[in-house]
C-alpha atoms as one frame of an Amber mdcrd trajectory, in Angstrom:
protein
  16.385  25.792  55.704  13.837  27.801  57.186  15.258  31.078  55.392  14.763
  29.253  52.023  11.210  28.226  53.187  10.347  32.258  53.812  11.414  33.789
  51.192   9.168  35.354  48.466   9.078  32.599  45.709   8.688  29.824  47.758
   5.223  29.264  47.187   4.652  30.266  44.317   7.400  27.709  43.292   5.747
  25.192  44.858   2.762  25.982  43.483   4.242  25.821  39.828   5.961  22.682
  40.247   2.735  21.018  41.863   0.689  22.095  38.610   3.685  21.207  36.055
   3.445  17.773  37.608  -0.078  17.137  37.300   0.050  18.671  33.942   2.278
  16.627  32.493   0.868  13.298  34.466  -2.237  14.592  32.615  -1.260  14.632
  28.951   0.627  11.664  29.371   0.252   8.933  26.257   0.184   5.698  26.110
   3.905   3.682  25.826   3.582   0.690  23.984   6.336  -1.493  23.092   7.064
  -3.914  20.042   9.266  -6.499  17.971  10.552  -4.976  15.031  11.454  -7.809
  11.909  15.218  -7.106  11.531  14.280  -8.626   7.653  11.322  -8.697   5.981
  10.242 -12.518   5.089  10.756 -12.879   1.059   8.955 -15.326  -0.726  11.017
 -17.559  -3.549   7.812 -16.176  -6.382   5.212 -13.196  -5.263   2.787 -13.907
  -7.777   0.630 -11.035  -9.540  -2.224 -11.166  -7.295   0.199 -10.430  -3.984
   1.264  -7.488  -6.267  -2.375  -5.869  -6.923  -2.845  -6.772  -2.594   0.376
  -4.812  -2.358  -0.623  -1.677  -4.670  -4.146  -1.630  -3.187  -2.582  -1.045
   0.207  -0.306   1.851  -1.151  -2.988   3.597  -2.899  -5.218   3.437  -0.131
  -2.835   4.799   2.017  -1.637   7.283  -0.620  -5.249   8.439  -0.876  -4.801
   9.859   2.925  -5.422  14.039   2.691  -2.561  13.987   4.955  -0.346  12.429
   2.926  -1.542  14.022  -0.428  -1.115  17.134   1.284   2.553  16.423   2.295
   3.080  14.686  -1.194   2.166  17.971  -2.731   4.544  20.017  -0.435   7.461
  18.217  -1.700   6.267  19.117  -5.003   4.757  15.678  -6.167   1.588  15.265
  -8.119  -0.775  12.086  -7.300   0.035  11.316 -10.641   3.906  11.372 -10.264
   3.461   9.522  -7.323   1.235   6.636  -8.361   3.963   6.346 -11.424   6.583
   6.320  -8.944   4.780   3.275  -7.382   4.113   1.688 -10.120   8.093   1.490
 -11.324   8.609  -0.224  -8.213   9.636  -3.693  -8.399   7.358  -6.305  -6.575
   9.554  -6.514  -3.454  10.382  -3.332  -3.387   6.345  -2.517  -3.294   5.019
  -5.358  -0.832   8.299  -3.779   0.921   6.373  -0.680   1.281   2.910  -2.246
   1.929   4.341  -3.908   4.562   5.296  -1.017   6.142   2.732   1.321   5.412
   0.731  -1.005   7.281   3.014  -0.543  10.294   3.165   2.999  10.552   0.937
   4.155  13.633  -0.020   8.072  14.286   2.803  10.045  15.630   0.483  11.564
  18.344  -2.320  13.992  18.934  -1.951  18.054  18.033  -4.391  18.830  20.596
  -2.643  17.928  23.485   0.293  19.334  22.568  -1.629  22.670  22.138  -3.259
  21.864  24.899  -0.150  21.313  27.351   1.809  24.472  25.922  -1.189  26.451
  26.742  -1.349  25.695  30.429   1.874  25.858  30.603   1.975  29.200  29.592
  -0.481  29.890  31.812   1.203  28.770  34.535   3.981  30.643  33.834   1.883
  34.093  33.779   0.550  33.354  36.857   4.434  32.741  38.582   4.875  35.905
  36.690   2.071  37.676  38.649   2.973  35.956  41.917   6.849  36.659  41.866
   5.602  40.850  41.380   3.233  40.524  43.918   0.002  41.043  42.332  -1.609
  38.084  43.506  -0.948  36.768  46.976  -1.158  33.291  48.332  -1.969  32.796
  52.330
């Protein structure tokens, strides 16, 4: 055991490992948890004003540069998609509403830019270690 503790990378092992766990304890989101509908509730009769409720909610969230901008790199005009909504039938739009209303934000670029960066980091500096350039008493 003692060998193992002697040898050249030991420390800066330990060293990486310590900073790849308080890195990623760092950057660490948020879990949240939720019930899911297995079904969405239908109505017997969605009357007309559910229906302009419904299409409000789609071309707000249509209206999104995000979305417009992902829209446009499948090759859809905001014309050819508001037409596209508007063929829907009223489930099939308060379907939609429903869970365009739902959708949360799949996380945040920064971090991820962020964590990749000290982790690359990290790894030049094992690099430097391991060849000796930089020593650790």
């Amino acid at each position: 055991m003692k060998t193992i503790l002697k040898t050249f990378y030991a420390k800066p092992l330990a060293v990486y490992l310590a900073a790849a766990l308080l890195a990623m304890s760092t950057f660490a989101g948020p879990a949240e948890a939720m019930f899911v509908k297995s079904a969405p509730h239908q109505d017997a009769a969605a009357p007309a004003a559910d229906r302009a409720a419904d299409l409000a909610r789609v071309q707000a969230a249509l209206e999104s540069k995000l979305v417009q901008q992902k829209l446009m790199d499948y090759g859809l005009s905001p014309e050819a998609t508001m037409a596209r909504v508007n063929a829907l039938s009223n489930e099939q739009l308060h379907q939609l509403a429903t869970h365009t209303d739902s959708l949360q934000a799949g996380g945040d670029p920064l971090g991820v830019v962020v964590s990749l960066l000290v982790i690359a980091l990290l790894v030049v500096l094992l690099i430097y270690l391991i060849q000796g350039r930089i020593v650790i008493r």
